[in-house]
BALOBA-1460 file (C-alpha; in Angstrom, 3 decimals):
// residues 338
<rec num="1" residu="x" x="54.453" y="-11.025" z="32.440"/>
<rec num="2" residu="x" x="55.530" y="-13.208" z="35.132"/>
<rec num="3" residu="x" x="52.803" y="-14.826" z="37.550"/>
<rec num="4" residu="x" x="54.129" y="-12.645" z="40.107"/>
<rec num="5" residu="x" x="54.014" y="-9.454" z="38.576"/>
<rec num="6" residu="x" x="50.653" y="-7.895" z="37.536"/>
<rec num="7" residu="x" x="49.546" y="-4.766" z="35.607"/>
<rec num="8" residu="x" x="45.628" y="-3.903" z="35.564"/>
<rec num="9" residu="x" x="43.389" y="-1.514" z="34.479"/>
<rec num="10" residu="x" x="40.293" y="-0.562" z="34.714"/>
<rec num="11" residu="x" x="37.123" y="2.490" z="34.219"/>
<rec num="12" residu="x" x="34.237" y="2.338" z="36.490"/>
<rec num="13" residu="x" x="30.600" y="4.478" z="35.559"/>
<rec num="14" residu="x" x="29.218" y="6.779" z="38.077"/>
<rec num="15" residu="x" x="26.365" y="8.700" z="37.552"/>
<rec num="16" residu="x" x="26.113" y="8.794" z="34.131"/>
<rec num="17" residu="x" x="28.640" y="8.103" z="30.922"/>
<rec num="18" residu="x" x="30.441" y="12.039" z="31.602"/>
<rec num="19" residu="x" x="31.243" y="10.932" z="35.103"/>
<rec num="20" residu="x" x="33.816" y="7.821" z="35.381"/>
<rec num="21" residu="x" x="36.505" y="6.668" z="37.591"/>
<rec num="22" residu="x" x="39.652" y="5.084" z="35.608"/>
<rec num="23" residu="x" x="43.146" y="3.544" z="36.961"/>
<rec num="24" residu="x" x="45.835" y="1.599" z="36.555"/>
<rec num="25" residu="x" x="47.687" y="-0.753" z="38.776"/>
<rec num="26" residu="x" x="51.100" y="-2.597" z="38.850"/>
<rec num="27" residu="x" x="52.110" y="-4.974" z="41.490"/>
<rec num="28" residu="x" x="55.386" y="-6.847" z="42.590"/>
<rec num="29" residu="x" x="55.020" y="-10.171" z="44.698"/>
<rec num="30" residu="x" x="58.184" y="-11.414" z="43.926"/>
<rec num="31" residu="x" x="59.968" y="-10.641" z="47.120"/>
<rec num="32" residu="x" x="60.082" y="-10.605" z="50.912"/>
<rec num="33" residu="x" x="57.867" y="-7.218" z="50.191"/>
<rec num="34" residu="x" x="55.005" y="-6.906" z="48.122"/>
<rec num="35" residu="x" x="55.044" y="-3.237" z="46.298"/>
<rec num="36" residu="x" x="52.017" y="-1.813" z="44.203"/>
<rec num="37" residu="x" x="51.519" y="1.315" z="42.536"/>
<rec num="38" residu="x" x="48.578" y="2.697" z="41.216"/>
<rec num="39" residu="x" x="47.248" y="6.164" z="39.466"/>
<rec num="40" residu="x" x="43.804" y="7.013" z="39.425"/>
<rec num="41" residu="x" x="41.837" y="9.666" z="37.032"/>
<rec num="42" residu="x" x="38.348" y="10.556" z="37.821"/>
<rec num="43" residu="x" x="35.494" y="13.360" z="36.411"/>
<rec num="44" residu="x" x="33.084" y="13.660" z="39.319"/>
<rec num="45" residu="x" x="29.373" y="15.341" z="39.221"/>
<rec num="46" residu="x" x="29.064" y="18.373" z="41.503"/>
<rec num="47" residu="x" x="26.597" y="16.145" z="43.797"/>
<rec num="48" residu="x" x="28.703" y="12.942" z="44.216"/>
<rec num="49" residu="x" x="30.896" y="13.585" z="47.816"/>
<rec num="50" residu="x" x="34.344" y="11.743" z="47.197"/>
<rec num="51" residu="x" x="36.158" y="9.990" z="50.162"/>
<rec num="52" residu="x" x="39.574" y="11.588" z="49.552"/>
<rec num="53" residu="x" x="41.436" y="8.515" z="51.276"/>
<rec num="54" residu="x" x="44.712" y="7.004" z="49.855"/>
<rec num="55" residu="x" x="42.526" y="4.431" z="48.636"/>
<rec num="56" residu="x" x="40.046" y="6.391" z="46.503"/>
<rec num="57" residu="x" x="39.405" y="10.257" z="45.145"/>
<rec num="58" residu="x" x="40.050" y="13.269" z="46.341"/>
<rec num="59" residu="x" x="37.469" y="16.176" z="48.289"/>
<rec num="60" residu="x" x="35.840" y="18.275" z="46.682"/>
<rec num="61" residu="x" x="31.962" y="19.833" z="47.214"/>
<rec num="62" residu="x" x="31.548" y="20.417" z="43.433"/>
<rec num="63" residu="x" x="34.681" y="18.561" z="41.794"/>
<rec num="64" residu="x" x="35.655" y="18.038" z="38.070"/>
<rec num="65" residu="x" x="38.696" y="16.448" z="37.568"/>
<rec num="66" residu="x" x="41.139" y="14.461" z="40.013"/>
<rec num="67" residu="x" x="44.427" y="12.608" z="39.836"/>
<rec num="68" residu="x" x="45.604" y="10.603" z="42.781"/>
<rec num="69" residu="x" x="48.519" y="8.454" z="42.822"/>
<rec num="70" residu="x" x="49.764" y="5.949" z="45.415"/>
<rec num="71" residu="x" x="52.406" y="3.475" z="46.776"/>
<rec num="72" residu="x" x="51.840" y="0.665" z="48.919"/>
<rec num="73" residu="x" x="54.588" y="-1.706" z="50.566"/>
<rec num="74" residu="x" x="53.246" y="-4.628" z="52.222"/>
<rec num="75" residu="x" x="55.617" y="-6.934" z="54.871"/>
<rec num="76" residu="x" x="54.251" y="-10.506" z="55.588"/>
<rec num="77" residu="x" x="54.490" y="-11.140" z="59.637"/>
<rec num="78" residu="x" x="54.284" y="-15.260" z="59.635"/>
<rec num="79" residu="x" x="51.707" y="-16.907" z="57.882"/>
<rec num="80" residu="x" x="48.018" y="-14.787" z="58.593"/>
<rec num="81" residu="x" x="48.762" y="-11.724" z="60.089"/>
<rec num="82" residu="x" x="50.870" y="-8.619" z="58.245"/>
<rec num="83" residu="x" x="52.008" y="-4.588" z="58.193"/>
<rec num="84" residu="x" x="51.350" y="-2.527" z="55.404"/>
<rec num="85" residu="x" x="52.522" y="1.257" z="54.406"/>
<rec num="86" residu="x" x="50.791" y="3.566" z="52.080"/>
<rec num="87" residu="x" x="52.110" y="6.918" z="51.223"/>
<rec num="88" residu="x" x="49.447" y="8.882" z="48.356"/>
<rec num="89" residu="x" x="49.290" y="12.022" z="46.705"/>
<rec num="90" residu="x" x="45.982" y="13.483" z="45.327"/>
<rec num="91" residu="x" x="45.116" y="16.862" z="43.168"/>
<rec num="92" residu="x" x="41.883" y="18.077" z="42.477"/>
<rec num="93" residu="x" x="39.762" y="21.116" z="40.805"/>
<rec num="94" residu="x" x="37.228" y="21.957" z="41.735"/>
<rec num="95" residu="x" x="34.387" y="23.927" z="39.769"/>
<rec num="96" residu="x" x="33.095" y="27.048" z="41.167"/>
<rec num="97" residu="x" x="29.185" y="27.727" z="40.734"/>
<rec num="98" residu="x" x="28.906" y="29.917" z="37.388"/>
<rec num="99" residu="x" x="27.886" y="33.475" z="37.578"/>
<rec num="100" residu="x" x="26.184" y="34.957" z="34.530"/>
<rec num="101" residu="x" x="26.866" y="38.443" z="36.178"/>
<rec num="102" residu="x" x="29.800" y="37.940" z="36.889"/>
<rec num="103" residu="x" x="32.212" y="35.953" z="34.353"/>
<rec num="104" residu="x" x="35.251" y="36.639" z="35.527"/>
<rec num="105" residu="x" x="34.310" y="34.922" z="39.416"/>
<rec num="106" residu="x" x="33.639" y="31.639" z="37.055"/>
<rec num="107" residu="x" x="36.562" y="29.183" z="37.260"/>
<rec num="108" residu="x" x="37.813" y="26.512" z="39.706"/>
<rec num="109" residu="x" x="39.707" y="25.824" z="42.933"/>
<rec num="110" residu="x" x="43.016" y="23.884" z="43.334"/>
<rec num="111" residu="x" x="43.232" y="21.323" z="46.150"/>
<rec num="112" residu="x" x="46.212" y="18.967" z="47.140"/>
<rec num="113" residu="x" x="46.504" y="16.207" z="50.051"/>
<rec num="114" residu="x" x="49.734" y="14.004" z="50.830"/>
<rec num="115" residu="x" x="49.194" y="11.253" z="53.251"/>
<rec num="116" residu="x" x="50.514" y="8.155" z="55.020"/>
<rec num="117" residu="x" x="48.975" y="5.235" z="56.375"/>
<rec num="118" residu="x" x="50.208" y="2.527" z="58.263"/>
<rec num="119" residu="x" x="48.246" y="-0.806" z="59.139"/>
<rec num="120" residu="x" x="48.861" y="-3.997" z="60.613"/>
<rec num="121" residu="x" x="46.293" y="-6.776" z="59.131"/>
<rec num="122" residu="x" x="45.490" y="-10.351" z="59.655"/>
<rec num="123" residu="x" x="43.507" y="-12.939" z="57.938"/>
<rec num="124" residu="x" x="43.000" y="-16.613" z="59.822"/>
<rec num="125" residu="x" x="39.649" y="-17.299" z="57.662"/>
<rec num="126" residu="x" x="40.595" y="-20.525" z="56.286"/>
<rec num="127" residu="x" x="38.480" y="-20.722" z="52.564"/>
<rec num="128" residu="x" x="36.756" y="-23.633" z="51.129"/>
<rec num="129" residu="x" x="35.222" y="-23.477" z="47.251"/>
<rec num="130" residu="x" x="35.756" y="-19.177" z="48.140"/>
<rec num="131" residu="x" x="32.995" y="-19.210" z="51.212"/>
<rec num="132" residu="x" x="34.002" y="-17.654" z="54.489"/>
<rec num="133" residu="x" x="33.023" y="-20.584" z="56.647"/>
<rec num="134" residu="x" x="35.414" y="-19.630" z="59.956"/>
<rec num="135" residu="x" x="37.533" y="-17.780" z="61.599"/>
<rec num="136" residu="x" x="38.697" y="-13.961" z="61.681"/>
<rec num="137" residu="x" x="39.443" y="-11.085" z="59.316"/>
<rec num="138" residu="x" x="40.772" y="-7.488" z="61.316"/>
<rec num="139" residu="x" x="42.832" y="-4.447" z="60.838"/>
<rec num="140" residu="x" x="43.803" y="-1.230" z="62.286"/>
<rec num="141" residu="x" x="45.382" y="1.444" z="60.900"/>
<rec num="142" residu="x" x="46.288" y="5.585" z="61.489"/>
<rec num="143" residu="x" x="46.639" y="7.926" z="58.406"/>
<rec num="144" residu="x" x="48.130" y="11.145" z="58.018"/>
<rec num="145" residu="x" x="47.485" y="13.771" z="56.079"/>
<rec num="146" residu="x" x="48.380" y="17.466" z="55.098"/>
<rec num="147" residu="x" x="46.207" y="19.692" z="52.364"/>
<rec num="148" residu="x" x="46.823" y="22.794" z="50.629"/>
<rec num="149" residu="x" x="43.885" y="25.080" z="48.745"/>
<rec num="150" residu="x" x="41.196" y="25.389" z="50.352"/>
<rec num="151" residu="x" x="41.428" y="22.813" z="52.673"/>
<rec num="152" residu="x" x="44.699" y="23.969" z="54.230"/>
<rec num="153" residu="x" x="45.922" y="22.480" z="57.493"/>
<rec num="154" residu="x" x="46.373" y="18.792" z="58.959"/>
<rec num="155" residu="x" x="44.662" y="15.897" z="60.408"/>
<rec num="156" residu="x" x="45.100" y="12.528" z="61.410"/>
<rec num="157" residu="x" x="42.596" y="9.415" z="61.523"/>
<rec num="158" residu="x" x="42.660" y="6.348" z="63.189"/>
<rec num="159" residu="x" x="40.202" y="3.148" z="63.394"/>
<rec num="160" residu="x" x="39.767" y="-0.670" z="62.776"/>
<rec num="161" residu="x" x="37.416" y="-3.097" z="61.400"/>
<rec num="162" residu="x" x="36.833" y="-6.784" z="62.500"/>
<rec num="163" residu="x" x="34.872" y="-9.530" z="60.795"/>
<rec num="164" residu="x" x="34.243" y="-12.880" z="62.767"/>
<rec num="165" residu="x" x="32.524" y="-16.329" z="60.740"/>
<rec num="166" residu="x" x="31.186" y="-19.486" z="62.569"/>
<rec num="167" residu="x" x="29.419" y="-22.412" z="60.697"/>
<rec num="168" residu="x" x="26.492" y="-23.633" z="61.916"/>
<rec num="169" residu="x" x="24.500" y="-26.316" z="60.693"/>
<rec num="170" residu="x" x="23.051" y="-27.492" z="57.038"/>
<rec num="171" residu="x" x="25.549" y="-25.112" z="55.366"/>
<rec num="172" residu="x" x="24.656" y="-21.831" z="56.833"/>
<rec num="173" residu="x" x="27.455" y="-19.515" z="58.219"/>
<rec num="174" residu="x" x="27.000" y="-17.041" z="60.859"/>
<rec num="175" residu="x" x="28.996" y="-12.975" z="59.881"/>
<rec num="176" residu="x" x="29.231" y="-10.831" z="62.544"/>
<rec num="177" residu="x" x="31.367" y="-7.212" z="61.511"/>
<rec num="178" residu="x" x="32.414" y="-3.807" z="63.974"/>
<rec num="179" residu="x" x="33.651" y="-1.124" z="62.434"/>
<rec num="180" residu="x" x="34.982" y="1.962" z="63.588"/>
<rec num="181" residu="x" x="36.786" y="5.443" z="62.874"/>
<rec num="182" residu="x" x="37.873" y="8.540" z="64.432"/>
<rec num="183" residu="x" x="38.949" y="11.656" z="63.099"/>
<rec num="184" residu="x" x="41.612" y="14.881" z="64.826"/>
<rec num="185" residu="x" x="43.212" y="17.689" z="64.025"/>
<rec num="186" residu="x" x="42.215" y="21.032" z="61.865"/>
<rec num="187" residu="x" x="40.820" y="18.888" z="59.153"/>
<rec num="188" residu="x" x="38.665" y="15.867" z="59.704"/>
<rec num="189" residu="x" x="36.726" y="13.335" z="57.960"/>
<rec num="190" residu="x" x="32.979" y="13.676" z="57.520"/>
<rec num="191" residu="x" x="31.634" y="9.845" z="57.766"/>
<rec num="192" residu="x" x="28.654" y="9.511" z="56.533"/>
<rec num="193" residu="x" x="26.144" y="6.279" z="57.061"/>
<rec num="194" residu="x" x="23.646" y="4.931" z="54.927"/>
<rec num="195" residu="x" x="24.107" y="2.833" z="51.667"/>
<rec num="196" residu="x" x="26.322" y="0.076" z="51.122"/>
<rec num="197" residu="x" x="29.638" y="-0.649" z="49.486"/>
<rec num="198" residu="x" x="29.847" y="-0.744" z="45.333"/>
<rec num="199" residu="x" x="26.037" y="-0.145" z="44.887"/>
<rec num="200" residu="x" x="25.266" y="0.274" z="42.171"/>
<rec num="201" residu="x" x="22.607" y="2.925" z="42.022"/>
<rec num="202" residu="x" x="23.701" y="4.686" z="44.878"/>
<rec num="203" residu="x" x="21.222" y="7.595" z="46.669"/>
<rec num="204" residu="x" x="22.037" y="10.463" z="48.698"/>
<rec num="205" residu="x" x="20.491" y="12.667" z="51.087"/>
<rec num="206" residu="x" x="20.589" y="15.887" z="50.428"/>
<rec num="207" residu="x" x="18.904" y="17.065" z="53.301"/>
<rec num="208" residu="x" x="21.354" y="16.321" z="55.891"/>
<rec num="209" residu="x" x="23.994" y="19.537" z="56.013"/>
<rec num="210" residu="x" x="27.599" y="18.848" z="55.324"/>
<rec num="211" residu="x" x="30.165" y="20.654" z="57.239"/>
<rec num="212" residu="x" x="31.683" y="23.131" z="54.540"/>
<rec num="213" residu="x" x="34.916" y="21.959" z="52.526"/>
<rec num="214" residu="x" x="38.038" y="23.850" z="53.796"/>
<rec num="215" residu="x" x="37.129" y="22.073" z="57.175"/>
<rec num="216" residu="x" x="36.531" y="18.592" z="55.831"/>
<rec num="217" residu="x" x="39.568" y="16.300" z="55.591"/>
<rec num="218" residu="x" x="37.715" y="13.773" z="53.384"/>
<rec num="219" residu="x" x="33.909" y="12.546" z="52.566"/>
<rec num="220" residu="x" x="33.845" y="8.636" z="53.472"/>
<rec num="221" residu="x" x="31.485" y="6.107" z="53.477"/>
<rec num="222" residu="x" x="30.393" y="4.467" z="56.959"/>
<rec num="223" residu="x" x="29.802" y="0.851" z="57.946"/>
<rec num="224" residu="x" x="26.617" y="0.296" z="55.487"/>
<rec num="225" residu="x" x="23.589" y="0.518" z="57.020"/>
<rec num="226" residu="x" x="21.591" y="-0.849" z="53.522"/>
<rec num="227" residu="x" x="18.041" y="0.598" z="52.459"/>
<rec num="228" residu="x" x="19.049" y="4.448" z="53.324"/>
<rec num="229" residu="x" x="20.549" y="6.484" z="51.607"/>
<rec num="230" residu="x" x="23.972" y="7.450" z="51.813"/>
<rec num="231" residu="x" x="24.187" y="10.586" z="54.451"/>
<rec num="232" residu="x" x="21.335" y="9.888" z="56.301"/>
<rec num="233" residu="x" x="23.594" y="10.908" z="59.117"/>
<rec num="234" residu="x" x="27.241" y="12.191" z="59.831"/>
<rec num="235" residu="x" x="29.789" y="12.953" z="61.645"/>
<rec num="236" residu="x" x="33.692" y="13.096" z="62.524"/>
<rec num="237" residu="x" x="33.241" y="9.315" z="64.004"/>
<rec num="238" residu="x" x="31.374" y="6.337" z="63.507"/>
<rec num="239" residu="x" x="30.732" y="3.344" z="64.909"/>
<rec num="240" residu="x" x="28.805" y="-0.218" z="62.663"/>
<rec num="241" residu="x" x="27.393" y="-3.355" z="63.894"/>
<rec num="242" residu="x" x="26.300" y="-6.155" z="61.512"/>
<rec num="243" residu="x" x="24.915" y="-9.584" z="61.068"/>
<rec num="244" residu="x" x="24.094" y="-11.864" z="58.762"/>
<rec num="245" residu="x" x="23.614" y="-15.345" z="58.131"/>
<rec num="246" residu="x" x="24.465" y="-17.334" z="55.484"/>
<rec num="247" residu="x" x="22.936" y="-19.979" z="53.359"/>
<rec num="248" residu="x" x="24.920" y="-22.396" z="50.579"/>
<rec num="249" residu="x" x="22.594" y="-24.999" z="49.269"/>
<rec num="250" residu="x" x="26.324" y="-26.150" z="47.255"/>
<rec num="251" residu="x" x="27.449" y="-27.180" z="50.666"/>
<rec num="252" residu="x" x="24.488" y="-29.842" z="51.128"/>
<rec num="253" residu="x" x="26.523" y="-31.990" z="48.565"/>
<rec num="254" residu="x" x="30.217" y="-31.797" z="49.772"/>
<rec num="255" residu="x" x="30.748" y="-35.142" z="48.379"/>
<rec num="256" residu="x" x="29.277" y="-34.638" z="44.850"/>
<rec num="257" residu="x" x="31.181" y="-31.177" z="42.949"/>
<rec num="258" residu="x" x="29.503" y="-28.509" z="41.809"/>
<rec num="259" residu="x" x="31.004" y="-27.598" z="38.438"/>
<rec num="260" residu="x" x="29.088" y="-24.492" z="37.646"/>
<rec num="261" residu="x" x="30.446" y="-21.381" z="39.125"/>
<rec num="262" residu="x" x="27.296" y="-19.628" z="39.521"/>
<rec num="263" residu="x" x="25.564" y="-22.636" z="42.071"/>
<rec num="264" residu="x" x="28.931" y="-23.400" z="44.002"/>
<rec num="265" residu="x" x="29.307" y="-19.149" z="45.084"/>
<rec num="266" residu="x" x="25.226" y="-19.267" z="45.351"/>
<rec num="267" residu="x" x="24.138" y="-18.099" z="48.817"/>
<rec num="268" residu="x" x="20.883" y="-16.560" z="50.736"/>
<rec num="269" residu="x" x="21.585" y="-14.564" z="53.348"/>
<rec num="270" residu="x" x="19.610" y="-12.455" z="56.208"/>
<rec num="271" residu="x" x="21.305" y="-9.525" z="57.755"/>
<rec num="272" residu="x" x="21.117" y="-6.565" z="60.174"/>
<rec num="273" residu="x" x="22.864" y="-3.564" z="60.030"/>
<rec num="274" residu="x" x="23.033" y="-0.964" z="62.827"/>
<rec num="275" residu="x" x="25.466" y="2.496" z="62.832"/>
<rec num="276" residu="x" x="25.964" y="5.900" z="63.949"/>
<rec num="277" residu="x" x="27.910" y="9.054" z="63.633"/>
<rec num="278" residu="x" x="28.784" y="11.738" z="66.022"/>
<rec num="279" residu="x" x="31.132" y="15.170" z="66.488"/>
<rec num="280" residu="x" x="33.219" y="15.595" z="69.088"/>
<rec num="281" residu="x" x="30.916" y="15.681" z="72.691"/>
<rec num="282" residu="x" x="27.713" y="14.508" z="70.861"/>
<rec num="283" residu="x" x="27.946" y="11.168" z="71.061"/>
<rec num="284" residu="x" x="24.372" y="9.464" z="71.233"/>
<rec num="285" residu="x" x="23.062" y="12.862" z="71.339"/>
<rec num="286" residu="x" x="21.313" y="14.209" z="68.072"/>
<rec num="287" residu="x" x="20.526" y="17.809" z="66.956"/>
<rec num="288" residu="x" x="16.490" y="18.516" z="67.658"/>
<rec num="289" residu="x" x="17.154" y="21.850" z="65.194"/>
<rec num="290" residu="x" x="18.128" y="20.385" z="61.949"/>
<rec num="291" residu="x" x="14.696" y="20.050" z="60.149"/>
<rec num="292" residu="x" x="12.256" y="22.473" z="62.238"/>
<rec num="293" residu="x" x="9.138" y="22.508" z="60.833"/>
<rec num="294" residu="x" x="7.159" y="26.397" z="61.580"/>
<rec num="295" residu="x" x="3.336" y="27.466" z="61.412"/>
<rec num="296" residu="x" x="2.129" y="30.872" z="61.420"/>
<rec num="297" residu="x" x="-0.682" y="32.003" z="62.574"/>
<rec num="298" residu="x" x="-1.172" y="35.163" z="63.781"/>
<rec num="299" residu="x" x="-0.603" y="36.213" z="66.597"/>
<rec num="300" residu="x" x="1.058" y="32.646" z="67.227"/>
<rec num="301" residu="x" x="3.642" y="30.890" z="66.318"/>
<rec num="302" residu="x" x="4.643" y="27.279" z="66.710"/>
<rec num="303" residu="x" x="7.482" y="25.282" z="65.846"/>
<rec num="304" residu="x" x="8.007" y="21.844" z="65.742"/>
<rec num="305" residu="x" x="11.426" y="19.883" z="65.825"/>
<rec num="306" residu="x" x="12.282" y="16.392" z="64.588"/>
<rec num="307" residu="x" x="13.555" y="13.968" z="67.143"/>
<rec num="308" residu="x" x="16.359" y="12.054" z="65.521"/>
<rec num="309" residu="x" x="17.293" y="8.567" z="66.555"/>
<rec num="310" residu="x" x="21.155" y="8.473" z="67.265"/>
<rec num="311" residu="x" x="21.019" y="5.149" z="66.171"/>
<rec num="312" residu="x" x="20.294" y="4.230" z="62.578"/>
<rec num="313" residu="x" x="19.227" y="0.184" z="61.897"/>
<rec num="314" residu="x" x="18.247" y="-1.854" z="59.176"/>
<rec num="315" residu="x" x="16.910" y="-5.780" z="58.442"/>
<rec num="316" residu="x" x="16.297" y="-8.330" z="54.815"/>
<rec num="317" residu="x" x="17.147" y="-10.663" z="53.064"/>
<rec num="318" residu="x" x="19.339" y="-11.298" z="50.177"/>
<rec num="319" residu="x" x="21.243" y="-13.368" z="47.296"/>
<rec num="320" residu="x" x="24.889" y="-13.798" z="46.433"/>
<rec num="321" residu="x" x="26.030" y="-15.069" z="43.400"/>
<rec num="322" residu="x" x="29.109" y="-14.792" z="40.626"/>
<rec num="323" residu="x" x="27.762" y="-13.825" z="37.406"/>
<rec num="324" residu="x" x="30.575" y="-14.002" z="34.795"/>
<rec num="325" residu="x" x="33.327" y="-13.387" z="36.898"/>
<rec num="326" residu="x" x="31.414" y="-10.723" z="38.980"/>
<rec num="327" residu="x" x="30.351" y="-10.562" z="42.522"/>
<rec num="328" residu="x" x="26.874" y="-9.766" z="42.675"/>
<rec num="329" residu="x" x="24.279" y="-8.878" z="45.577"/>
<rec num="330" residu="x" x="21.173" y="-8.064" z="45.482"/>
<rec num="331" residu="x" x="19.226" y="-7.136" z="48.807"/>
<rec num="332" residu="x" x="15.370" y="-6.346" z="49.829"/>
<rec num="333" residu="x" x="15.749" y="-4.253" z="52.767"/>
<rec num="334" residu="x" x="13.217" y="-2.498" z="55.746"/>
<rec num="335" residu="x" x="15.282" y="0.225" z="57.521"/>
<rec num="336" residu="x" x="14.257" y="2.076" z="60.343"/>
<rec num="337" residu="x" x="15.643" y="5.421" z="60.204"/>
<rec num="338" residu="x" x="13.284" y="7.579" z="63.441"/>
């Protein structure tokens, strides 16, 4: 196949062998336009939330199977900066809880979402040996969506993310990222912060209540806030600060090459991540109600609620590396969650 055509594949592991995420892409960079195309089959576990974007699975509170396939169109705009336009399609079933006393209740729901983003991107982070040293990374976008099942109506969501590097001195780089997203219409996205990207052992929080599917447009990660787990807190908008700084011994001996992979992409890093999540008219405002704790004792009674921080922050240390091809992080993190 020609350099500028490419056809991958791949099948990612969730939560256990049973539960696994497989695609397949093809791309086209021959032209003026670059067009990809991808399909996507997953088997989910009833307590895994799904983001339901055009760029990964659909919704679903207890989900079994889902197919999702998209189109994407990308248009160069000079050299750094671009527009891109996504239209996706995604169908899911959803398992109902069984009912030993009732076998004919047991079966599953049908969902469907079409959608359409647009977003304009640009990249002026000039790369030396793959390390970010300077410069700017940003995008905004709006998506579109419609859903039929259970989830039946429209919404639309809008937001952008920015990434800034500086070097400083003795090869350490300075990251600085803001993220945010808002949600609108009948159907909106449920954000929810804690965790990172890709980990690999991911937790959730049960504990925090998610609004009910036919109202929920899609299930998405937040800007990470590492060392929680995912869903400490959520809402139909977010908003994520972080910082880190960056260490590459390989760049202490720019004049002598580094052959070995693993030492040139080898970096230390400290960080701080800070986010939050809010509904419409609660912003920096948290709900005192959501984990009351009650004692009895008669003739009294006394409750006690739990004073949530709006704001939800977190500080380590870490190592980056490339291990046979693969990106790989690993953190020690203190987070600060009330």
């Amino acid at each position: 196949m020609p350099e500028d055509r490419n056809l991958a594949s791949g099948l990612f592991v969730l939560q256990s062998l049973s539960d696994f995420q497989s695609y397949i892409m093809y791309e086209n960079l021959s032209g003026l336009v670059d067009w990809r195309g991808m399909a996507v089959y997953s088997r989910l576990p009833a307590s895994f939330p799904q983001s339901g974007g055009l760029n990964s699975s659909g919704n679903a509170s207890n989900p079994s199977q889902v197919w999702e396939i998209n189109a994407s169109a990308t248009r160069p705009l000079g050299v750094h900066s671009g527009i891109a336009l996504t239209l996706g399609h995604i169908l899911s079933y959803e398992n109902l809880p069984l009912n030993p006393d009732f076998p004919k209740d047991n079966g599953r729901l049908r969902n469907q979402r079409t959608g359409m983003r647009l977003e304009w991107m640009t990249d002026r982070t000039p790369r030396s040996s793959g390390v970010l040293w300077k410069g700017i990374r940003a995008k905004v976008f709006q998506e579109f969506y419609l859903g039929a099942g259970t989830a039946t109506g429209s919404g639309t969501l809008w937001g952008w993310d920015a990434r800034a590097y500086h070097p400083l001195f003795g090869g350490m780089v300075w990251a600085r990222r803001l993220a945010f997203q808002q949600s609108s219409g009948k159907l909106r996205a449920n954000y929810m912060v804690g965790g990172t990207e890709q980990w690999l052992m991911p937790r959730f929080n049960g504990d925090m209540p998610i609004p009910p599917a036919p109202q929920v447009l899609l299930n998405g990660l937040a800007a990470p806030v590492r060392g929680l787990p995912v869903n400490t807190m959520n809402g139909s908008s977010f908003l994520g600060l972080g910082t880190e700084v960056r260490w590459i011994p390989a760049a202490l001996r720019a004049a002598v090459p580094v052959g070995s992979e693993f030492w040139r992409n080898f970096q230390l890093a400290g960080f701080v991540d800070a986010g939050t999540a809010w509904y419409p008219g609660r912003f920096f405002k948290t709900d005192t109600t959501l984990f009351p704790t009650q004692i009895n004792r008669d003739p009294g009674r006394v409750r006690f609620d739990r004073q949530l921080t709006p704001w939800l922050w977190a500080y380590g240390v870490g190592v980056r590396a490339h291990i046979l091809g693969y990106s790989v992080r690993l953190d020690r993190v203190w987070a600060t969650e009330n």
